[in-house]
C-alpha positions as CSV (number, residue, x, y, z in Angstrom):
1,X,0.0,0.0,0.0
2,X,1.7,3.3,-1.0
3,X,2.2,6.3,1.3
4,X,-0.2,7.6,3.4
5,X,-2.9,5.4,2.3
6,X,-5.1,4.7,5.6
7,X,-4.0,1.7,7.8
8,X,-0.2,1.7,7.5
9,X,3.0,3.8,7.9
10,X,5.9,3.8,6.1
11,X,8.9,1.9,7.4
12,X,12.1,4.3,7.9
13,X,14.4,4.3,4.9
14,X,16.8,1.7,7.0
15,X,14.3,-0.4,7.5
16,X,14.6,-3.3,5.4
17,X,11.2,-3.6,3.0
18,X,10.8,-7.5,4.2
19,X,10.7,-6.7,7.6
20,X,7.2,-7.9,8.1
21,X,6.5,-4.9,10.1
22,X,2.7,-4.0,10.1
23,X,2.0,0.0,9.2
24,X,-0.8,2.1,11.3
25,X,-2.4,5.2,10.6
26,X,-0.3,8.5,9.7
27,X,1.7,10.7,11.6
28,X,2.7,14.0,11.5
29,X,6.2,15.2,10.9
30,X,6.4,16.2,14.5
31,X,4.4,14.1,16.5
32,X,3.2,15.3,20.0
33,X,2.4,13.8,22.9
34,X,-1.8,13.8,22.0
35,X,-0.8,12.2,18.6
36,X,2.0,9.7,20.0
37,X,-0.7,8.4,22.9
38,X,-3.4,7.8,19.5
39,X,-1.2,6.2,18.0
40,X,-0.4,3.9,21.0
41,X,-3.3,3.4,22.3
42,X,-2.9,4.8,25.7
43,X,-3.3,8.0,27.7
44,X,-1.4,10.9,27.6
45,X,-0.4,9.9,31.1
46,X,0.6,6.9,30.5
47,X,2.5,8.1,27.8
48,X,4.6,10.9,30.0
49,X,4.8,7.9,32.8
50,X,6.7,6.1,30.2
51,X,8.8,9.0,28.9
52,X,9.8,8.9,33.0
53,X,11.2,5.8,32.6
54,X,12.9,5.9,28.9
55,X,10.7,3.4,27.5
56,X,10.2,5.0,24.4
57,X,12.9,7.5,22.0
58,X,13.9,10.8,24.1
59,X,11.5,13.5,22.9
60,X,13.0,17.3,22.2
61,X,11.2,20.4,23.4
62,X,8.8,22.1,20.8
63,X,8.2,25.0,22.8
64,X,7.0,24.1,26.1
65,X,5.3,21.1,24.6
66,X,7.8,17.3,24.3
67,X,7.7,16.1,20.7
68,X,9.3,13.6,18.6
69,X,10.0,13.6,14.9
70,X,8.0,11.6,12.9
71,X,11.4,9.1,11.4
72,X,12.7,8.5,14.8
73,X,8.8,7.1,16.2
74,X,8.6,5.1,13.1
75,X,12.1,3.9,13.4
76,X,11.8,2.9,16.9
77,X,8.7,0.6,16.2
78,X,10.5,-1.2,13.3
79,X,13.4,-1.8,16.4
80,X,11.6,-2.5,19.3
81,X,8.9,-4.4,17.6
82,X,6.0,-1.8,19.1
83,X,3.3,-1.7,17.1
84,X,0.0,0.0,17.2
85,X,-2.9,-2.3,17.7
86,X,-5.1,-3.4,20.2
87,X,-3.7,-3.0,24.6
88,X,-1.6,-5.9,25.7
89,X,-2.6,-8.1,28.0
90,X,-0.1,-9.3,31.3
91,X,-1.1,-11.1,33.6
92,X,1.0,-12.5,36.6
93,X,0.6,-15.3,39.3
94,X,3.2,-17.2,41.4
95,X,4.8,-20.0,39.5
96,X,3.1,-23.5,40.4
97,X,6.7,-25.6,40.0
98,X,8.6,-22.7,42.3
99,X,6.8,-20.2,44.2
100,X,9.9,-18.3,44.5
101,X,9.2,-17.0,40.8
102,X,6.4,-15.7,39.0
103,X,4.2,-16.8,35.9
104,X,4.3,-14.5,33.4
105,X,1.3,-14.5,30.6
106,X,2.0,-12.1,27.7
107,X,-1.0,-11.7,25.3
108,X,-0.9,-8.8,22.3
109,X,-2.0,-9.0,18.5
110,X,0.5,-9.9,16.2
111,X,1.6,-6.8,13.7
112,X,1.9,-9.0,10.9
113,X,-1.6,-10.0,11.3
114,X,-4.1,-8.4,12.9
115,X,-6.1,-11.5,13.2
116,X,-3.4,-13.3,14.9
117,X,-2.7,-13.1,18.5
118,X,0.5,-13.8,20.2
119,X,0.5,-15.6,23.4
120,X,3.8,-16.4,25.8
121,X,3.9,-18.1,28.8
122,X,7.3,-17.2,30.7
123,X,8.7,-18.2,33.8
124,X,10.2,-15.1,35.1
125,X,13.7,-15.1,36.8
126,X,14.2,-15.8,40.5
127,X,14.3,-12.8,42.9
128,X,11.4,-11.0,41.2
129,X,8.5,-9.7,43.4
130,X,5.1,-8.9,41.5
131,X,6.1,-5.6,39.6
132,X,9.4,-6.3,38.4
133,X,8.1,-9.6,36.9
134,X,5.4,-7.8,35.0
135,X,8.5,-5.1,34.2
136,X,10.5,-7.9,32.7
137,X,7.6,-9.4,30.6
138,X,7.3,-5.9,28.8
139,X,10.7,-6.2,28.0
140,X,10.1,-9.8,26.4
141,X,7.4,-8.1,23.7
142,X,10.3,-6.9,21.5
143,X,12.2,-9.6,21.8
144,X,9.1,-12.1,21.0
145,X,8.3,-9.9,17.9
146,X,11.9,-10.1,16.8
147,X,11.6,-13.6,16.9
148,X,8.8,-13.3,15.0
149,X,11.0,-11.5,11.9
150,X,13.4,-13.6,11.7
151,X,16.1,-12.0,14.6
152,X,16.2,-14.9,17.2
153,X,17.9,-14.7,20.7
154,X,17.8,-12.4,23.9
155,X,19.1,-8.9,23.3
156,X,20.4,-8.3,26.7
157,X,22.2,-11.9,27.1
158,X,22.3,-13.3,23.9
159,X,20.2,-16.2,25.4
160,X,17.6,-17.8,23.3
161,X,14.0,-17.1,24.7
162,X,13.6,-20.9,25.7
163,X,15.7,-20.7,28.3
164,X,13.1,-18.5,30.2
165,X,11.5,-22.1,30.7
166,X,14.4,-23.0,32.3
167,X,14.0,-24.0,36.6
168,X,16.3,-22.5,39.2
169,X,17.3,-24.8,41.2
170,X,14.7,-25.7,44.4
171,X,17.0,-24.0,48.0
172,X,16.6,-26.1,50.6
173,X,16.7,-24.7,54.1
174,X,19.9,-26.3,54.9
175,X,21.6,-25.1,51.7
176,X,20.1,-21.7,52.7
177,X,21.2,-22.0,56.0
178,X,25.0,-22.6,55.3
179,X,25.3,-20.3,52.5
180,X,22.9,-17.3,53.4
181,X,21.8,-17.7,56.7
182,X,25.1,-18.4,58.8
183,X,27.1,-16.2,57.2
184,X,25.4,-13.2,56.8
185,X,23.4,-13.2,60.5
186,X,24.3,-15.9,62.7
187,X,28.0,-14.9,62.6
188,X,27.4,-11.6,63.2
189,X,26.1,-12.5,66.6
190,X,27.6,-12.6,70.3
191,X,29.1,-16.2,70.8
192,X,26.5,-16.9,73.3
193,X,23.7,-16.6,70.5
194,X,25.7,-17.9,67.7
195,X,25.7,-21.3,69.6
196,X,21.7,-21.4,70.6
197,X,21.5,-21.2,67.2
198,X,24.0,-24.3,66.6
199,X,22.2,-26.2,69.0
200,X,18.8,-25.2,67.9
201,X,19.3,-25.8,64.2
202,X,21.9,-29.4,64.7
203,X,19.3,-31.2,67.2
204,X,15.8,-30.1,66.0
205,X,15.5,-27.8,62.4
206,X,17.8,-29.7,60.4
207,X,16.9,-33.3,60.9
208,X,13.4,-32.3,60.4
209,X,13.0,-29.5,58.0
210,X,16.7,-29.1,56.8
211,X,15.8,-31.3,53.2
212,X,13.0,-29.6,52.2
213,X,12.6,-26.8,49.6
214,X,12.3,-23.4,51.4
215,X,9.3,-22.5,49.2
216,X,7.7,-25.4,50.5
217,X,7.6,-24.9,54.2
218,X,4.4,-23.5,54.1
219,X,1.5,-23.3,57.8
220,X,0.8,-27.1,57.1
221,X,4.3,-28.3,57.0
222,X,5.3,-25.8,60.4
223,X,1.9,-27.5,62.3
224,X,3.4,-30.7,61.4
225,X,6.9,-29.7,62.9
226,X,5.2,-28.5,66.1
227,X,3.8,-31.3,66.8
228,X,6.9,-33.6,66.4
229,X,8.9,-31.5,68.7
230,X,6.6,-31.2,71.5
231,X,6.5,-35.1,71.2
232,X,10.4,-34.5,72.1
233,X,11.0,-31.6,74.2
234,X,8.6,-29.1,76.5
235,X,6.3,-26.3,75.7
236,X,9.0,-23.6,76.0
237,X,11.8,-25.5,74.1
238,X,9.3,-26.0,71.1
239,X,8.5,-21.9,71.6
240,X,12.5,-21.4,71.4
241,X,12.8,-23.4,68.3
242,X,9.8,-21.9,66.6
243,X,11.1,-18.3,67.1
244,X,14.1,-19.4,65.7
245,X,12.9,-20.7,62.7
246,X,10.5,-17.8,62.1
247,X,13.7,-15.5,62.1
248,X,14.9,-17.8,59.3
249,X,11.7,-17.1,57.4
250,X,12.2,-13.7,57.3
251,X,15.5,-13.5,57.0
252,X,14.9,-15.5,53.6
253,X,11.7,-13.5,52.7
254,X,13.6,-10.0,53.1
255,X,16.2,-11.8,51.2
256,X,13.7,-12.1,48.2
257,X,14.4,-16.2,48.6
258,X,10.9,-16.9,49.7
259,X,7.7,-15.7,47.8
260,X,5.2,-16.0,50.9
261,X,5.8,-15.8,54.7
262,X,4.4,-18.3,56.6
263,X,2.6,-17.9,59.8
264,X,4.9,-19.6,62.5
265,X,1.9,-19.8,65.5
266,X,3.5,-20.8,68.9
267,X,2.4,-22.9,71.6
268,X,0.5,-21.4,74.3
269,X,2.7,-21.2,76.8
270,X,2.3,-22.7,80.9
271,X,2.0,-20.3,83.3
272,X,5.1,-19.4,85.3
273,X,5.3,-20.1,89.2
274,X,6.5,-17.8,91.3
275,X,10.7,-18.2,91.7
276,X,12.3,-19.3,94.7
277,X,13.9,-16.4,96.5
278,X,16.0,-16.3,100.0
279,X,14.1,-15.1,103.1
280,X,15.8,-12.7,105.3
281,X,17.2,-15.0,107.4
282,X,18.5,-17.2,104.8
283,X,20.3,-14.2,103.8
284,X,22.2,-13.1,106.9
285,X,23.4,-16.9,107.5
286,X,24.4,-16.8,103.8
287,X,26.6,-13.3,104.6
288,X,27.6,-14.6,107.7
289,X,29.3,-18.1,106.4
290,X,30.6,-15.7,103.6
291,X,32.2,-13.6,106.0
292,X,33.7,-16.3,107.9
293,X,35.4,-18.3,104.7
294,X,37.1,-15.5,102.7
295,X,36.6,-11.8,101.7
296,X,36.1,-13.5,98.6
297,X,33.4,-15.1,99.2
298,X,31.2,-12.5,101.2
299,X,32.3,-10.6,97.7
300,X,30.9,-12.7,95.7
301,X,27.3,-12.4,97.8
302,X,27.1,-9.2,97.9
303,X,27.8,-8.5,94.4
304,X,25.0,-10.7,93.3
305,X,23.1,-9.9,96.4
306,X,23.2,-5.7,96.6
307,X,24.8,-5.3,93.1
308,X,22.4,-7.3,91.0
309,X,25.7,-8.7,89.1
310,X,25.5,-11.6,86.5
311,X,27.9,-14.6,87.5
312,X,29.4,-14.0,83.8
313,X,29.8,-10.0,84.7
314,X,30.9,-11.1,88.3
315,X,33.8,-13.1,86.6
316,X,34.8,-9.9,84.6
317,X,34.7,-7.2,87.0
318,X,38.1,-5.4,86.8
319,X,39.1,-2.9,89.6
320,X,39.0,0.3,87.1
321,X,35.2,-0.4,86.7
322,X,35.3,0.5,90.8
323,X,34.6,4.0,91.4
324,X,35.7,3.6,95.5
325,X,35.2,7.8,96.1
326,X,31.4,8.1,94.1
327,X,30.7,4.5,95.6
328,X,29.8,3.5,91.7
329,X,30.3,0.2,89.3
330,X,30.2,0.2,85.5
331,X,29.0,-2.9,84.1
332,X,30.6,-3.1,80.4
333,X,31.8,-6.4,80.5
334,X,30.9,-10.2,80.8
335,X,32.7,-13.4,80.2
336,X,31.7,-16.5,78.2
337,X,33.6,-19.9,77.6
338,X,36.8,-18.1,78.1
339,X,35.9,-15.1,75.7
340,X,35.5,-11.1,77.2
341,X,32.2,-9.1,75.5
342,X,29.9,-7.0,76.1
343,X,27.4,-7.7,78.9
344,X,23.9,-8.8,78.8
345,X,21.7,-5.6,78.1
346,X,22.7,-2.0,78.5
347,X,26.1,-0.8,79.4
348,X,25.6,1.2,83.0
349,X,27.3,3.2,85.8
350,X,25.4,1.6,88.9
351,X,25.3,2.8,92.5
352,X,26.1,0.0,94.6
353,X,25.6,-0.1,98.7
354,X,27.7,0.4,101.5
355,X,28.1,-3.1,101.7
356,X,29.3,-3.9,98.6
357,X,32.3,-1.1,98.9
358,X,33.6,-2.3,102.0
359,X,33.6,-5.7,100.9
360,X,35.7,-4.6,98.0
361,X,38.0,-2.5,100.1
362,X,38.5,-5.3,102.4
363,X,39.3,-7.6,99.5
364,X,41.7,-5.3,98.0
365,X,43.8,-4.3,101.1
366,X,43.9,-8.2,101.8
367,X,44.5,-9.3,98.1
368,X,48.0,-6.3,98.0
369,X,49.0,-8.2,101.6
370,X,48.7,-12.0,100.2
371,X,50.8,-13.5,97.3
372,X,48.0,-13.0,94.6
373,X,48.8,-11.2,91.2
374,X,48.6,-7.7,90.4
375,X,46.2,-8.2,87.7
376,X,43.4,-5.6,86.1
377,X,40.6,-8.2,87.6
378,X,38.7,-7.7,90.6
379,X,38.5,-11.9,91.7
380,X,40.7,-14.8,90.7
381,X,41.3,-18.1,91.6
382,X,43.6,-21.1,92.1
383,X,43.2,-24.7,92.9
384,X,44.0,-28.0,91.1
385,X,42.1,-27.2,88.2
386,X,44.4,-24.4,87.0
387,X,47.6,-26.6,88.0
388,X,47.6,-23.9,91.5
389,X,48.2,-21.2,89.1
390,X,46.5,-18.2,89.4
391,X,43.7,-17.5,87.0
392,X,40.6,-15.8,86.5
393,X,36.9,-17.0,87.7
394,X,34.2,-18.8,85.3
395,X,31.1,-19.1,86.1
396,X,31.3,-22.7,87.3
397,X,34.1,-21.8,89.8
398,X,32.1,-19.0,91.2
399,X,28.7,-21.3,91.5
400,X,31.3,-23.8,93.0
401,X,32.4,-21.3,96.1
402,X,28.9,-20.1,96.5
403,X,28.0,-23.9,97.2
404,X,30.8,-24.1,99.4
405,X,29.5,-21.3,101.2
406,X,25.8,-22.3,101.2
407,X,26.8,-25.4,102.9
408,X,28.4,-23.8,105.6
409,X,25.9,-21.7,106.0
410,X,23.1,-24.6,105.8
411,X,21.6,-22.8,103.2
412,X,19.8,-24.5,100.4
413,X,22.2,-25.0,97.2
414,X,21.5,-22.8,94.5
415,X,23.1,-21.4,91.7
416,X,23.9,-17.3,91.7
417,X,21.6,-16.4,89.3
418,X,18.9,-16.9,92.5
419,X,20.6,-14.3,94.3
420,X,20.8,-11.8,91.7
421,X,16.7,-12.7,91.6
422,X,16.1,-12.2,95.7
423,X,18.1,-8.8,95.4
424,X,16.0,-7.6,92.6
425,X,12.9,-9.1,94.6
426,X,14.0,-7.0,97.7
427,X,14.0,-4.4,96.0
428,X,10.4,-4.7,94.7
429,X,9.6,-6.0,98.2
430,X,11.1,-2.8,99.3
431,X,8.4,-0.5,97.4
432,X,10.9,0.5,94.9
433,X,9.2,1.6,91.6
434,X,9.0,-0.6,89.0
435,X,11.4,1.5,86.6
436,X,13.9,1.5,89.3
437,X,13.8,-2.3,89.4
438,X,14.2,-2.6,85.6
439,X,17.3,-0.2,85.9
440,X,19.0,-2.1,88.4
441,X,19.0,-5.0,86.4
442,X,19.3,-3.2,82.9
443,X,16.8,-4.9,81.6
444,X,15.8,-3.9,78.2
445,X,11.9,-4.6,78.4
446,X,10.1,-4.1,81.7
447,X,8.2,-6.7,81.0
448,X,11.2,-9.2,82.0
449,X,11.4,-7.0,85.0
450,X,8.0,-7.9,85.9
451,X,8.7,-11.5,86.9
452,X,10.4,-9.6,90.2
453,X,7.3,-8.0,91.1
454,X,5.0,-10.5,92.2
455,X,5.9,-10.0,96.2
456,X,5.5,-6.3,95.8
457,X,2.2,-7.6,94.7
458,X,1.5,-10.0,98.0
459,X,2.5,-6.8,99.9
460,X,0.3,-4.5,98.7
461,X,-2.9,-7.4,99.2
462,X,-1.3,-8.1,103.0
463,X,-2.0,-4.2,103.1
464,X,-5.7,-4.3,101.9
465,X,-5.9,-7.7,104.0
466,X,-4.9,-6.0,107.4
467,X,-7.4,-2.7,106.4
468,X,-9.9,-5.5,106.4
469,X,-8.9,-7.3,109.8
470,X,-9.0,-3.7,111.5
471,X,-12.3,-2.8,110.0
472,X,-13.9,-5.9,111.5
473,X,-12.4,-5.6,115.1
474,X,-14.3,-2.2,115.7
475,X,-17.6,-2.4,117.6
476,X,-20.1,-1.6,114.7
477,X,-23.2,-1.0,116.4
478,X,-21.9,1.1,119.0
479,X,-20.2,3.2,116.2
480,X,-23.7,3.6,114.1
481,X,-25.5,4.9,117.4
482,X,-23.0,7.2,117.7
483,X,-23.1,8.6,114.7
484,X,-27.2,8.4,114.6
485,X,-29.0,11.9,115.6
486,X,-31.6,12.1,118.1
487,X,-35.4,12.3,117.4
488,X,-37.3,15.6,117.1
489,X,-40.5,15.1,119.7
């Protein structure tokens, strides 16, 4: 059909004449945006939008209008394989075989014939959420309609179309775990994490979950896993191991390695008893038998006892942490399995009793008189175990002298956590407000501070209870005469 007869446009005089490419209806010489969008079939919005984002030939300024010339439109078609015609169709849903990716469904007439439509069914690449799938299927029209012509294989690879069929690889969650997981977040971790993670992952994840696809742990296949490890271990165990595997989850979902995050629903968990804490008593045989075995160990006491010390912060305590003249301890350092970090929670400058100073003055004019080493820590020890050298404390040393103690003392056997609780409990007991409790023990939620509370709670009903008791010993009747005015006659 010659020239600017209705229903086709002239290819550009590079384009080859048995191209195949299908002509549309005329265009100016300079072709605006109104004109460009006709030709298109889409809005003049659309049309700036996709100006935005260089998906059709740079227009020039005609005025303060954008405009293109009329070769450089027609030109581009014949290229890119855009014709005018009917809107295409793309449609996207998660892939059946890998939910990881997305199914991409491409339908548009076919330029060549206008009776012909062109359908493609593409697997889009891995690591694609919903957008940039249907992003990527755009860019496959031009590469379909070159296929079409005659000009096989991918522009921006030089891969044949048929290899967008092709199937990643299915991750499993252990492959995931050695290669993404452990790596990039486990290892990042205090040591003390990074082995509840070992152990969590070694004795329960990867015997049961640790071959399966990661798209395919879905809610059914995590219900299934419940209930096989609380056949094994307790209600708070299976909680542990389920939070630990949801962090895995999203770790592989922000990752863009898993299409769809599962729901990981928890057991409900027991209610807690009340702990175990020290009566009074308890506690002044426990400082006496203290006092009477070594400055050492009426040290350690008081430190858990008035100080509110870890046993792992106990064991790391150096004497420049001591402020003797402000009566003050920082707390910016802990031990575990031989390794110095920071502590447990917040790093803090804490105000420590009378106590507690002179049993650290006491134990540092007796340490500079004895043959112990001038080292930066505050306790060490020596004994068989460290071939009578002297070395520093670990937690099972300092549970062992507090046993020692205990037993002098005849006080039940405990480890020092328990005295770090009946100090904090004190406290509570004491009337102390709740937010002073929490910064004692640097606790970063209050709600872990509120499993210290419950005898501030007791007190306050023994209160109400004894406002009761002396309500009911006063002579009522007597009292309502009393009060009772006398009759007019």
């Amino acid at each position: 059909m010659p020239h600017g007869a209705t229903g086709e446009i002239a290819p550009a005089h590079d384009a080859p004449a048995s191209s195949g490419v299908a002509s549309g209806p005329d265009l100016p010489p300079i072709v605006s945006v109104r004109d460009l969008a006709k030709f298109l079939r889409i809005s003049e919005k659309a049309l700036r939008h996709r100006v935005g984002r260089g998906q059709v030939p740079p227009p020039f300024r005609n005025g303060k209008a954008l405009a293109w010339m009329r070769e450089a439109v027609i030109t581009w078609i014949w290229e890119c394989g855009r014709a005018a015609g009917p809107a295409m169709k793309i449609k996207t849903r998660p892939y059946a075989n890998d939910t990881t990716r997305f199914h991409v469904d491409i339908r548009f007439m076919n330029p060549c014939n206008e009776n012909d439509e062109i359908r493609r069914r593409l697997v889009a690449p891995p690591g694609l959420d919903d957008k940039q799938a249907r992003l990527w299927g755009e860019r496959q029209v031009p590469l379909i309609l070159r296929e079409l012509v005659g000009l096989k294989g991918d522009a921006a690879n030089g891969a044949p179309m048929k290899e967008t069929h092709t199937r990643a690889p299915r991750t499993t969650l252990a492959a995931f775990y050695e290669s993404r997981f452990l790596p990039e977040h486990v290892a990042l971790q205090k040591r003390a994490t990074q082995d509840g993670y070992y152990s969590v992952y070694t004795n329960h994840i990867a015997p049961l979950l640790g071959d399966l696809p990661l798209a395919a742990i879905d809610e059914d296949r995590i219900s299934t896993f419940r209930a096989e490890l609380r056949k094994r271990i307790g209600v708070n165990t299976t909680n542990l191991v389920l939070s630990k595997l949801a962090k895995m989850l999203r770790f592989a979902k922000k990752r863009k390695l898993l299409a769809v995050l599962p729901d990981v629903e928890k057991l409900p968990s027991p209610r807690p008893e009340p702990k175990r804490v020290f009566s009074d008593v308890q506690i002044a045989q426990l400082n006496d038998a203290a006092a009477e075995r070594s400055s050492e160990s009426l040290l350690i006491c008081l430190l858990a006892l008035d100080g509110n010390l870890r046993v792992s912060e106990i064991c790391a305590l150096e004497w420049e942490d001591v402020d003797f003249a402000a009566g003050t301890i920082i707390i910016r350092h802990n031990v575990y399995k031989g390794e110095r970090q920071t502590p447990k929670g917040e790093i803090k400058t804490l105000a420590v009793s009378k106590a507690v100073m002179r049993a650290l003055t006491k134990h540092q004019k007796r340490r500079l008189e004895a043959d112990e080493p001038e080292g930066p820590l505050v306790l060490y020890r020596r004994s068989q175990h460290t071939d009578w050298q002297w070395a520093a404390h670990t937690p099972h040393s300092v549970s062992h002298a507090l046993n020692a103690t205990q037993e002098r003392g005849q006080v039940a056997r405990s480890g020092p956590h328990l005295l770090r609780h009946t100090g904090l409990t004190r406290l509570a007991r004491l009337g102390a407000n709740p937010y002073i409790v929490q910064s004692m023990a640097r606790h970063a939620r209050l709600q872990t501070t509120q499993a210290y509370l419950h005898l501030q709670q007791c007190t306050v009903s023994r209160e109400a209870a004894n406002l009761l008791d002396t309500a009911a010993d006063k002579p009522r009747g007597k009292r309502l005469a009393n009060q009772a005015k006398p009759r007019r006659k």
